[in-house]
C-alpha positions as CSV (number, residue, x, y, z in Angstrom):
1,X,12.3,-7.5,34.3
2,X,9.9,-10.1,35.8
3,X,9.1,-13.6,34.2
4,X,5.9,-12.5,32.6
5,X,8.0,-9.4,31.1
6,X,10.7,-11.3,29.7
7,X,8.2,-14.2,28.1
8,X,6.3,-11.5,26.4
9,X,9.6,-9.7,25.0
10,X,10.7,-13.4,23.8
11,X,7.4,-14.0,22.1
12,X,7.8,-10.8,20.4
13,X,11.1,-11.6,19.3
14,X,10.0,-14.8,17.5
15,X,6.9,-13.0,16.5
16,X,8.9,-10.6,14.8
17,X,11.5,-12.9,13.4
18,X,8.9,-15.1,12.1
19,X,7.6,-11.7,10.2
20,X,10.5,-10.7,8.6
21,X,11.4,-14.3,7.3
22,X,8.0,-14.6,5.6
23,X,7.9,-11.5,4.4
24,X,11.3,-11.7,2.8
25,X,10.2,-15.6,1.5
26,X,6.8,-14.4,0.0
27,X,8.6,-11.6,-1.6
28,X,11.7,-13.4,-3.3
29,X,10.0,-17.0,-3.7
30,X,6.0,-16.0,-4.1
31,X,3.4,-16.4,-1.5
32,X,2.3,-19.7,-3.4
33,X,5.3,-21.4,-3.1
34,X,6.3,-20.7,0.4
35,X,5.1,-23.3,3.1
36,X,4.8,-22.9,6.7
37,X,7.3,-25.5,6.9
38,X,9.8,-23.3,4.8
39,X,9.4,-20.6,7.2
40,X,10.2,-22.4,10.0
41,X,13.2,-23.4,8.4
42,X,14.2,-20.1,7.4
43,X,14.6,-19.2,11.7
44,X,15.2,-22.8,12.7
45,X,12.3,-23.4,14.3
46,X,9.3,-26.5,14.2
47,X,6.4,-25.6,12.2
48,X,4.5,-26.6,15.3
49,X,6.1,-23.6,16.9
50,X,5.0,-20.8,14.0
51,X,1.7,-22.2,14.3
52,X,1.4,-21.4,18.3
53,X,2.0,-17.8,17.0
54,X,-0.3,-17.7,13.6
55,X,-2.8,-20.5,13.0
56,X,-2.1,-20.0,9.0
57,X,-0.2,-19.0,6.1
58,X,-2.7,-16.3,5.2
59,X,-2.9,-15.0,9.2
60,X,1.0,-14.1,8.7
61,X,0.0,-12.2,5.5
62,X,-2.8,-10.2,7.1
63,X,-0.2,-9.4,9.8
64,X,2.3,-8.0,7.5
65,X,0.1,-6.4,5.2
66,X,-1.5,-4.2,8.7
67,X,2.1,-3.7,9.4
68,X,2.5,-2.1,5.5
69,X,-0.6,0.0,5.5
70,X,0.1,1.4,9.2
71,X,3.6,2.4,7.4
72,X,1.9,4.1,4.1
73,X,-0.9,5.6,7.0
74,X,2.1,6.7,9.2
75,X,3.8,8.4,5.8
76,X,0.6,11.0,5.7
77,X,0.1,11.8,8.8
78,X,1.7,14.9,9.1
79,X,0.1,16.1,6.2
80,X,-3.5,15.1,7.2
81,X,-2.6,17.2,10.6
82,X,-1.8,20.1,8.2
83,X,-4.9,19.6,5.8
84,X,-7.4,20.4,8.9
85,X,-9.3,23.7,8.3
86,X,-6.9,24.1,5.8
87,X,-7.2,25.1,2.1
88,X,-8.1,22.6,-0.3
89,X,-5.1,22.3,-2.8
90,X,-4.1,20.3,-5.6
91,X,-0.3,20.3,-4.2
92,X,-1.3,18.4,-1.5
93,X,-3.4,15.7,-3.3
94,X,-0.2,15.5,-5.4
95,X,2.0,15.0,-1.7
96,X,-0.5,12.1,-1.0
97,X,0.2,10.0,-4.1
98,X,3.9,10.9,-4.4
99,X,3.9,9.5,-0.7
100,X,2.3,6.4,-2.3
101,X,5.5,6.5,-4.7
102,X,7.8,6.8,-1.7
103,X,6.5,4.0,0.3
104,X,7.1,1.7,-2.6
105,X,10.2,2.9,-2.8
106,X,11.3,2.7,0.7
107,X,9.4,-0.4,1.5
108,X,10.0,-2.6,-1.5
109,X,9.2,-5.8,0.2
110,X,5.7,-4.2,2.2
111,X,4.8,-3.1,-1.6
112,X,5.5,-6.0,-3.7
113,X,3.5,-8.0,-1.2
114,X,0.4,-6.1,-1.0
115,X,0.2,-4.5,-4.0
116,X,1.8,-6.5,-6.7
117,X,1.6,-10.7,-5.4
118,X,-1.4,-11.3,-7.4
119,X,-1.7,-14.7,-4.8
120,X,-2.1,-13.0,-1.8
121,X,-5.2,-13.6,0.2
122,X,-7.7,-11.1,-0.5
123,X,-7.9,-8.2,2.3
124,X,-11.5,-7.7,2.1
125,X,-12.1,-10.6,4.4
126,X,-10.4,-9.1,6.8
127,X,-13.0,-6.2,7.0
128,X,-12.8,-5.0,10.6
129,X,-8.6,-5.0,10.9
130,X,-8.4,-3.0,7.9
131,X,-11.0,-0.2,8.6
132,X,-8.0,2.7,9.1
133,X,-6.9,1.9,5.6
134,X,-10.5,2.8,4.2
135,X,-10.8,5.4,6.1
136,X,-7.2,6.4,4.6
137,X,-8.9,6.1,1.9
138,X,-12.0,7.8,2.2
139,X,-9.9,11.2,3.6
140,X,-7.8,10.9,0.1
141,X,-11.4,11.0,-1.6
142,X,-12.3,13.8,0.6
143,X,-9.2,16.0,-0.5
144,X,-10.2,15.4,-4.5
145,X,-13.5,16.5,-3.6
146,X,-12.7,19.5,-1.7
147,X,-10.8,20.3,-4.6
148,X,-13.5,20.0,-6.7
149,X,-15.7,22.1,-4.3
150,X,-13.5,24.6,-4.3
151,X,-13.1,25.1,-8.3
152,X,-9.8,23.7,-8.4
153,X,-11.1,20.3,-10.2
154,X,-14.1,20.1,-12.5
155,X,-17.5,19.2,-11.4
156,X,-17.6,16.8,-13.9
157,X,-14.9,14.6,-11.8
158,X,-16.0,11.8,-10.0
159,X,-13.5,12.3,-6.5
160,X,-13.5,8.5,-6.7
161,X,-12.4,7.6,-9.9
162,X,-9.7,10.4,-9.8
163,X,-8.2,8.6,-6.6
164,X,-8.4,5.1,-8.6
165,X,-6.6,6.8,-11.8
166,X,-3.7,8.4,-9.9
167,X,-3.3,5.9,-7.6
168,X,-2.9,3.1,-10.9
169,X,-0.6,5.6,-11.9
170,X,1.5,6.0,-9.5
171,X,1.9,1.6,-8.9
172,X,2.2,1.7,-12.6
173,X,6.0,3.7,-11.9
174,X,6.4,1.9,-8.8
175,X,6.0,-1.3,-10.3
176,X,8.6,-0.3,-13.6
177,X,11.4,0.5,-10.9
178,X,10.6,-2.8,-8.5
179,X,11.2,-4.9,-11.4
180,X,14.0,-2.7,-12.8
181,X,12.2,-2.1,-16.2
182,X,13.3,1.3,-16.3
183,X,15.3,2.8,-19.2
184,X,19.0,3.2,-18.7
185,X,19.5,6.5,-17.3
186,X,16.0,6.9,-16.0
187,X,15.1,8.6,-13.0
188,X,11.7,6.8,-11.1
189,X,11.3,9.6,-9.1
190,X,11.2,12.3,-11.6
191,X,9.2,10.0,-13.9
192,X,6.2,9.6,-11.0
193,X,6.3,13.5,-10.2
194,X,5.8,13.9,-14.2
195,X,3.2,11.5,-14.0
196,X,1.4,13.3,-11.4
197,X,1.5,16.4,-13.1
198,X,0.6,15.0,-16.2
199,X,-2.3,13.2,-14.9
200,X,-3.4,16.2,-12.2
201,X,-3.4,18.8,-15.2
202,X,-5.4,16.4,-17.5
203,X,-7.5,16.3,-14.5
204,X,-8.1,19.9,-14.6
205,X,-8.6,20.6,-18.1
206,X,-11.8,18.3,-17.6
207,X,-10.7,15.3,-19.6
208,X,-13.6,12.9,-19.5
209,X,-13.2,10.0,-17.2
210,X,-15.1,6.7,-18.3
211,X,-14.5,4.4,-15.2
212,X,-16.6,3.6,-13.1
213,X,-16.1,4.2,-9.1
214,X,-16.4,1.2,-7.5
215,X,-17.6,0.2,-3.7
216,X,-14.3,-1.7,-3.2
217,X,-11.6,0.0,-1.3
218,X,-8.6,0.1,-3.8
219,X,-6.2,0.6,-1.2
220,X,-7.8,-3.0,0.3
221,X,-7.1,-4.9,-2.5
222,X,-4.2,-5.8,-4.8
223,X,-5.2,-3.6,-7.6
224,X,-1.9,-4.3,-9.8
225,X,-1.5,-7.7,-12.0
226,X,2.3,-8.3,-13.7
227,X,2.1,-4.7,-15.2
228,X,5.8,-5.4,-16.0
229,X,5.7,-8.5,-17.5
């Protein structure tokens, strides 16, 4: 391995280690109340030296948040490789958001962060870095409205405002078993497959939907306060 090599593996190292500590520190202690100085002392390091690697608190943010959606994006990939010239199907719009479920499940920290920290910088003004998770976004849109298309929904639907209702839904169950607000006994998986079932067959027996879709990506934006509180 030459010089140049082994300096770029080392910067990746600290890159890396820098990552996890904040992530762990925004998570346990609240992005608000963790410093740049904090992190540094969480890997024994100067603050000087985070700052060679991210000019600001809200840089390392962005960079774990990417790192979170590119982990939900990588969950559905297989399945968005399955959906072409495929059937619509109201099984597989269920899949999506029960993937949703999963990632909060196994990535806790990645989920809390983005979805729940209401403190967090907004990801909207990071347009450009985030455009695969609107396009994410605009695919799961696409399968509610190929659903509808196809008869399985009805016209009435709005594809976006169905998206935005199971999607609450599912963070809503997420966030109970995050905070461990779940009854004694309770199962958080089987309650968010019932939820999705509840809310998909509601969907198809044409109950009226009075939101209203907006132009904001919800999978962009913290869209859950202190549901649990």
């Amino acid at each position: 391995m030459g010089i140049k090599e082994r300096h770029e593996r080392d910067r990746e190292t600290v890159r890396r280690a820098i990552l996890d500590a904040a992530r762990d520190l925004f998570v346990t202690e609240g992005f608000h109340n963790v410093s740049i100085r904090k992190i540094a002392e969480r890997i024994e390091y100067s603050p000087g030296a985070i700052y060679s690697y991210f000019p600001s608190k809200d840089d390392i943010f962005f960079a774990l948040a990417e790192e979170g959606f590119r982990l939900l994006c990588d969950a559905g990939a297989a399945a968005r490789t399955q959906a072409v010239d495929a059937e619509p199907s109201l099984d597989r719009v269920r899949g999506i958001f029960h993937r949703l479920y999963e990632f909060s499940r196994d990535h806790r920290q990645y989920f809390a962060l983005m979805f729940v920290d209401r403190n967090v910088p907004r990801i909207s003004r990071e347009y450009q870095r985030f455009a695969f998770a609107r396009e994410m976004k605009g695919n799961i849109v696409g399968e509610i409205a190929a659903c509808i298309d196809a008869g399985l929904l009805p016209s009435s639907i709005d594809p976006a405002v169905a998206m935005r209702v199971l999607m609450v839904g599912v963070i809503g169950v997420a966030v109970l078993g995050l905070s461990e607000r779940l009854a004694p006994g309770e199962d958080a998986d089987q309650l968010a497959a019932d939820m999705l079932n509840v809310t998909i067959a509601g969907l198809q027996r044409g109950v009226v939907l009075r939101t209203i879709a907006s132009a904001d990506c919800p999978l962009a934006e913290q869209t859950v306060e202190a549901q649990a509180s």
